[in-house]
C-alpha positions as CSV (number, residue, x, y, z in Angstrom):
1,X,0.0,0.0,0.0
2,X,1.4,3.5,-0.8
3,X,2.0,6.3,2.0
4,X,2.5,9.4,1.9
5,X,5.2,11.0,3.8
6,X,5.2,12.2,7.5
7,X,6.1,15.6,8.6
8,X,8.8,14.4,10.8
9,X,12.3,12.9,10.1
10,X,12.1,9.3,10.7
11,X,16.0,8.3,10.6
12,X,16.5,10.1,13.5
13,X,18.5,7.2,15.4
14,X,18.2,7.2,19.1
15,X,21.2,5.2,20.7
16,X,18.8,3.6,23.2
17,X,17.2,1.8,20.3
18,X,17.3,-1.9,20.0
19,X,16.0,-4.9,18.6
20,X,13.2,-7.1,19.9
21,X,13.8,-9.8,22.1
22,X,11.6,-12.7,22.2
23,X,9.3,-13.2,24.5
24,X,8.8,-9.8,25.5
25,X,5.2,-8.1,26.0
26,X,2.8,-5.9,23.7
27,X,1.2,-3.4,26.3
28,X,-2.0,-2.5,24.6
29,X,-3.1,0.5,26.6
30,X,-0.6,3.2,27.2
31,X,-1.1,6.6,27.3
32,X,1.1,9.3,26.0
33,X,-0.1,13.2,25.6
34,X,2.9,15.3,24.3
35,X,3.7,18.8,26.0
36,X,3.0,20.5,23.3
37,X,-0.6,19.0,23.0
38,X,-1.4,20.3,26.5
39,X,-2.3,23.5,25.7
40,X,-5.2,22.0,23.1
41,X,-6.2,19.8,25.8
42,X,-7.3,22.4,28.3
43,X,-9.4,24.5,25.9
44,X,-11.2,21.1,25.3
45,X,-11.3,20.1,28.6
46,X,-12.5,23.9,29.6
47,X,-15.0,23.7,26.6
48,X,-16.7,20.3,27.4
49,X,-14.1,18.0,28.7
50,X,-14.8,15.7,31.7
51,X,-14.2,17.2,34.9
52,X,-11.8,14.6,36.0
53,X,-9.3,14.8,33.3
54,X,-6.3,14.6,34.4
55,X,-5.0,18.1,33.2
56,X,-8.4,19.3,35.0
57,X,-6.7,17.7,38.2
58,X,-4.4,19.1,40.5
59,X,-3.1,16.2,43.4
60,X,0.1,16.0,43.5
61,X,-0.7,12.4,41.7
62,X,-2.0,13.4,39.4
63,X,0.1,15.9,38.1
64,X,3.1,13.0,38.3
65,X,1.1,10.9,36.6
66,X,0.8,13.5,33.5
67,X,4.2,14.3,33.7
68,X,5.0,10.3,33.3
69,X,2.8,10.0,30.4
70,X,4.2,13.1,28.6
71,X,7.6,13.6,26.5
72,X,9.1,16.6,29.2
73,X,12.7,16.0,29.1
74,X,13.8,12.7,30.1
75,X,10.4,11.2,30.5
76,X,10.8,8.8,27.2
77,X,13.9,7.6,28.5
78,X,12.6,6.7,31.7
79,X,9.6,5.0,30.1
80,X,11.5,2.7,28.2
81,X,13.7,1.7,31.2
82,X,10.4,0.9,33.2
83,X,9.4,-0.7,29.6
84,X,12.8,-2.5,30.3
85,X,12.3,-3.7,33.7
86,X,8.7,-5.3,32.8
87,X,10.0,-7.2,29.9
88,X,7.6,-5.1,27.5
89,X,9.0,-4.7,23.8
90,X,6.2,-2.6,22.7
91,X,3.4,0.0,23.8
92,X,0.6,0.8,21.6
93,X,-0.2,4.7,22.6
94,X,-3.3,6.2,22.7
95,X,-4.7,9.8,24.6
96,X,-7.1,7.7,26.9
97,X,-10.3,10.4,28.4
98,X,-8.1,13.0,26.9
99,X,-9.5,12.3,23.4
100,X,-9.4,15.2,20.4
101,X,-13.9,15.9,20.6
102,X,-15.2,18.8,19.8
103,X,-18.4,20.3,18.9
104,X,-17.1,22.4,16.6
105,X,-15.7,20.1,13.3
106,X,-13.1,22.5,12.9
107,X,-11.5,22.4,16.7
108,X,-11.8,18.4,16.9
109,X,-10.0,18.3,13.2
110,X,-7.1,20.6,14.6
111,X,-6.4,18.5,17.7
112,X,-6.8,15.2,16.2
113,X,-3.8,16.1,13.5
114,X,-2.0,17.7,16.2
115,X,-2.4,14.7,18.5
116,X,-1.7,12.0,15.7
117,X,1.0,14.0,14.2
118,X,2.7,14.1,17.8
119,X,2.2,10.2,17.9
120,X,3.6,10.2,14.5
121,X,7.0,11.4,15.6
122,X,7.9,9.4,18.6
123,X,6.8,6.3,16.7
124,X,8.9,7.3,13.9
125,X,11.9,8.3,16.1
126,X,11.3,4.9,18.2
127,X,9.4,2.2,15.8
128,X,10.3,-0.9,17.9
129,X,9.4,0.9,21.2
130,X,6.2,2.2,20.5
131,X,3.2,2.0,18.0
132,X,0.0,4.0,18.3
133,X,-3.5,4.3,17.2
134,X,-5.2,6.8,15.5
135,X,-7.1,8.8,17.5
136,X,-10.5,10.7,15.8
137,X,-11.9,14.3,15.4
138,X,-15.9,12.9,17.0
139,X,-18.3,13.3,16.4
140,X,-17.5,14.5,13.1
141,X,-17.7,11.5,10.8
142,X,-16.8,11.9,7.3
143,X,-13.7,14.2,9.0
144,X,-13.3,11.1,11.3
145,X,-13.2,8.6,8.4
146,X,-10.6,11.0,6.5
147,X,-8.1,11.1,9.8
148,X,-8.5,7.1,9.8
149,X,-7.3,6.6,6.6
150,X,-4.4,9.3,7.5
151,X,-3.6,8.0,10.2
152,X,-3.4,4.1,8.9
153,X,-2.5,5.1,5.1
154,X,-0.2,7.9,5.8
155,X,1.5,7.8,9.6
156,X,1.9,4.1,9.8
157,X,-0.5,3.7,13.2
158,X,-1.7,0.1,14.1
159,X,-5.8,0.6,14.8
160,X,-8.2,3.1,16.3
161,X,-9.1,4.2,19.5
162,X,-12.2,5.7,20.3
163,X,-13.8,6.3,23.8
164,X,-17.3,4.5,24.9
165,X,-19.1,7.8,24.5
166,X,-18.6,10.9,23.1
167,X,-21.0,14.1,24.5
168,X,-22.6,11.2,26.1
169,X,-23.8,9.4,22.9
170,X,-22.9,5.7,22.9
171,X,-20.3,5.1,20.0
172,X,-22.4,2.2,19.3
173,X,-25.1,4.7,18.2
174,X,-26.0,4.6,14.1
175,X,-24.5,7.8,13.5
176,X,-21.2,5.6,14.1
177,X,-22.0,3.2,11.2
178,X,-19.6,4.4,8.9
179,X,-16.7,4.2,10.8
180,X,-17.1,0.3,11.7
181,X,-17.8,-0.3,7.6
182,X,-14.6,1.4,7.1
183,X,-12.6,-0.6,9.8
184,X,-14.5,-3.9,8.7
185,X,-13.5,-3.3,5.5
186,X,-9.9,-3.1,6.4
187,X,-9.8,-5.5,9.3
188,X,-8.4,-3.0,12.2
189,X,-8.4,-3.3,15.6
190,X,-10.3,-0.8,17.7
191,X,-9.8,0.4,21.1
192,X,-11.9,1.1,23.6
193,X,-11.6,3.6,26.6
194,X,-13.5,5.3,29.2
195,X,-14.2,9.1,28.9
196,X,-14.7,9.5,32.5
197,X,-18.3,10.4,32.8
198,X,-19.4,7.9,35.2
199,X,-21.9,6.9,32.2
200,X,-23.6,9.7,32.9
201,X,-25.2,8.9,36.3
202,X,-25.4,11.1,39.6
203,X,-25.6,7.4,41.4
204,X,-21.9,7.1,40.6
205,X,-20.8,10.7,40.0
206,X,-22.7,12.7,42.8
207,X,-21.1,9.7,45.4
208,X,-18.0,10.3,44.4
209,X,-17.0,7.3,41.9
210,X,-16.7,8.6,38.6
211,X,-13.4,7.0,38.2
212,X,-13.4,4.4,40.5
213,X,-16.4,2.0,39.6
214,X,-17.8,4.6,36.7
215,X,-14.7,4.0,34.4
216,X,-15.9,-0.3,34.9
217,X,-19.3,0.5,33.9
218,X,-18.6,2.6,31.1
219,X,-16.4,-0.7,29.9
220,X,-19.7,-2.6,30.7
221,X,-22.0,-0.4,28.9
222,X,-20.3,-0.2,25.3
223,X,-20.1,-4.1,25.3
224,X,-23.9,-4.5,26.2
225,X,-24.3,-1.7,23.1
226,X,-22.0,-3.6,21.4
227,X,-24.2,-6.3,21.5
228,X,-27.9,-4.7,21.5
229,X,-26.2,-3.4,18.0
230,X,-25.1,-6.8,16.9
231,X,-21.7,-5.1,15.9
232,X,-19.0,-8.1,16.1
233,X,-21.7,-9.9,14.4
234,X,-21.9,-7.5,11.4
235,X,-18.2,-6.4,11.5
236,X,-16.6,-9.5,12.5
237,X,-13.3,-8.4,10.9
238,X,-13.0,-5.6,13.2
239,X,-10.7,-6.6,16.6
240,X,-12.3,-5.0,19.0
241,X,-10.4,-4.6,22.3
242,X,-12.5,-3.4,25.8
243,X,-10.5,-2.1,28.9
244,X,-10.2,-3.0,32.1
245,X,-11.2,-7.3,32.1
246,X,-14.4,-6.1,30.5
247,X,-16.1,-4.6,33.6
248,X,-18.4,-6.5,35.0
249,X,-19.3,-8.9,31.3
250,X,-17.2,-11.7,32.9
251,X,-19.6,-12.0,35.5
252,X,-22.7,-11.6,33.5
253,X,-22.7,-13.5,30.2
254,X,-24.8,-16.7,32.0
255,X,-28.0,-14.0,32.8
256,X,-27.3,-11.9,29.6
257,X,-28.1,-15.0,27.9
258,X,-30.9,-15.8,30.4
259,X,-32.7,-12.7,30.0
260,X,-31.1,-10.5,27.1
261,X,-31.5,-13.0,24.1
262,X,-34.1,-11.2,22.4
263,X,-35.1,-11.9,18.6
264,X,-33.5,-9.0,17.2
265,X,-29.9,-10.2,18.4
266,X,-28.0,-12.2,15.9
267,X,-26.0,-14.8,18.2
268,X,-26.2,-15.3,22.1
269,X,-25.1,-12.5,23.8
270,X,-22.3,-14.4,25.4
271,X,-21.0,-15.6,22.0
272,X,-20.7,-12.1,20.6
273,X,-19.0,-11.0,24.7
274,X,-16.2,-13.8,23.8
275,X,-15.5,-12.6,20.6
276,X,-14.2,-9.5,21.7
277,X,-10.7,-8.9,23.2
278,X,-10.1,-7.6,26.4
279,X,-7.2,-6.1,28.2
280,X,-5.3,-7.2,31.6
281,X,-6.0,-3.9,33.4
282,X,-7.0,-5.3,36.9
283,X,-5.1,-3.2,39.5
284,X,-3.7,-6.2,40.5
285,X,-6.9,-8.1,41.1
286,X,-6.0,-11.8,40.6
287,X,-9.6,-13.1,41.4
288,X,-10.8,-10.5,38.3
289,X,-8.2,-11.4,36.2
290,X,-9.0,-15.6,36.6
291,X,-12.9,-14.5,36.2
292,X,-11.9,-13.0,32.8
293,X,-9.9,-15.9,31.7
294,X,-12.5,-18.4,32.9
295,X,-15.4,-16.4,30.9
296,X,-13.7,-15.2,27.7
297,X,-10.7,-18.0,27.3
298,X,-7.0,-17.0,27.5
299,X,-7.2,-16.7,24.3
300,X,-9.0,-13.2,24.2
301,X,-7.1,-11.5,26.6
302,X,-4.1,-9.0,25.9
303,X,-1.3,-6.9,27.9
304,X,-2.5,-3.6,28.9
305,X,-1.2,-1.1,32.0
306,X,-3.2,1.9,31.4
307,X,0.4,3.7,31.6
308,X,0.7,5.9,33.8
309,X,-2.1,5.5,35.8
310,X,-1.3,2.8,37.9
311,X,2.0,4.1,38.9
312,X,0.2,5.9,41.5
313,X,-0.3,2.5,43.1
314,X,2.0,0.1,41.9
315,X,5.3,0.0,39.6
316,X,5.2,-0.9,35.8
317,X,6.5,-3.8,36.7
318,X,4.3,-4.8,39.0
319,X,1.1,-4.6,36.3
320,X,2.1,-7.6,34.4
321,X,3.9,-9.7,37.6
322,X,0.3,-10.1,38.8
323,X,-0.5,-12.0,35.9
324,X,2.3,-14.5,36.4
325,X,1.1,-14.9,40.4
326,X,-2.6,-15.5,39.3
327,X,-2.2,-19.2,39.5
328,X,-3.7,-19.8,35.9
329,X,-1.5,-22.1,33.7
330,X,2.0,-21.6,32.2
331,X,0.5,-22.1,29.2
332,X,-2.5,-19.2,29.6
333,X,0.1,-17.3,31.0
334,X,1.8,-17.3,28.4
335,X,-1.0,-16.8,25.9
336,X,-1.8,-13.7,27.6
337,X,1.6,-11.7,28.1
338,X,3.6,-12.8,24.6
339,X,0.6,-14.1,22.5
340,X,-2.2,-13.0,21.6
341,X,-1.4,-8.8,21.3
342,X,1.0,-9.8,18.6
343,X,-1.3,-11.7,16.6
344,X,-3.7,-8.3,16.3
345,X,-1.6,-6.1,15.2
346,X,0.6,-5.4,12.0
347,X,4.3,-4.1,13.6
348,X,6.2,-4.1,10.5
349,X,3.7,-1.0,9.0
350,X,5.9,1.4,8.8
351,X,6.0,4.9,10.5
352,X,5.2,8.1,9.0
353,X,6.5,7.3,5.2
């Protein structure tokens, strides 16, 4: 397929750079939001951003974890050692709740190419460190479809990411349909990710859990739309990857298929659940990690850290050694950390050319 060319130099060598090793782990769900980007962020964010974005945020913690997951100096050298010291080859970048939307067509279109081309550059600069996916200018479709094909045609990225909602629409909604044709069509994998609005409920938001258990129920909610829409029935060539284990779908597949199998749904609810793929993101909850494995098979199940989020809890590291200690077999084990991310995604696109 031809590309076009990237804005950025990609022969810049780094001498940190180096070759794969086997074995080593895809981490699905990183985020990365360049300095430069931060700016845009905020006037989103001020506009009609979720309040608890992290540049909204001002903890101490949260203000490290934003640095960690930015490019200030020194900060992508110190990600690749903690990439290092976890035995992870690769991270697949993405903005997480800090998404390019806009109302206006002409604001979302300026930060997506901002963001992308930001992406574009490190990935270039790094290319067996670091892939990314294209991130969208919603809810603007036909300038949504032409950034997808930019970003995959053009800068070399390995899917899409998109967030569960956007201005509290389901992305599962029909206005959306053109954007899974288009992915169908060319077999991509899509990403998944909370936009912190606690799906839209003062249950969870006016008690105080908008990140907490609202970022698990948004997870929850797009794969019951999913579903109700009979998407990875109708775009089965689309590689759909949910968050977090899946919320609380591991627990729930036995009574969605007790009392959710309605006519209009194509295959049993718990067919079209497994069919999905889901990442490790468990704050180091073994029991939720083995309910995941046990409902959706090892098979389905890839690396993710949400990078940097948990380093307010626990080291890099320590994400993907609780995976190791959760007592499932060598050979799931295995599956799951060197397996089945690889297997999605096409590494050897390259870059920005």
């Amino acid at each position: 397929m031809a590309r076009g060319r990237c804005p950025f130099d990609a022969t810049r060598a780094r001498p940190r750079e180096k070759e794969a090793e086997p074995d080593m782990i895809v981490d699905v769900h990183t985020h990365y939001l360049p300095t430069s980007h931060r700016p845009m962020v905020e006037t989103l964010t001020a506009m009609s951003g979720p309040p608890t974005a992290p540049a909204a945020n001002s903890t101490s913690v949260a203000r490290r974890m934003f640095a960690a997951m930015s490019d200030a100096p020194g900060m992508i050298d110190q990600r690749i050692d903690m990439m290092d010291d976890a035995g992870v080859e690769r991270q697949i970048l993405s903005p997480g709740s800090l998404a390019p939307y806009a109302t206006e067509s002409r604001l979302a279109v300026e930060a997506a190419h901002m963001l992308n081309d930001s992406y574009c550059e490190l990935t270039s600069s790094r290319p067996s460190r670091f892939s990314a996916f294209v991130s969208l200018p919603l809810p603007h479709i036909d300038a949504s479809l032409e950034e997808m094909r930019r970003g995959l045609d053009e800068l070399g990225m390995v899917g899409v990411a998109v967030s569960c909602s956007v201005f509290n629409r389901s992305t599962a909604e029909a206005e959306f349909e053109p954007l899974y044709e288009e992915m169908n069509a060319r077999g991509t994998a899509l990403f998944f990710h909370p936009c912190q609005n606690g799906i839209c409920s003062p249950l969870i938001n006016d008690y105080g859990f908008t990140a907490a258990a609202g970022a698990s129920l948004e997870d929850t909610a797009i794969v019951l739309h999913l579903i109700k829409r009979n998407i990875p029935v109708r775009y089965p060539n689309i590689k759909i990857i949910i968050p977090h284990l899946g919320g609380l779908i591991p627990m729930q597949l036995a009574r969605l298929d007790g009392q959710a199998h309605t006519p209009d749904l194509l295959s049993p609810p718990s067919a079209m659940a497994r069919s999905l793929y889901y990442d490790t993101v468990g704050w180091g909850s073994q029991a939720a990690l083995r309910c995941a494995c046990e409902a959706f098979g090892a098979d389905h199940l890839v690396p993710g850290s949400d990078f940097s989020a948990l380093l307010a809890v626990e080291s890099y590291s320590r994400t993907f050694e609780y995976i190791k200690e959760s007592r499932l077999s060598d050979e799931d084990i295995e599956k799951i950390l060197h397996c089945n991310a690889s297997a999605l995604f096409d590494f050897d696109k390259a870059p920005c050319r």
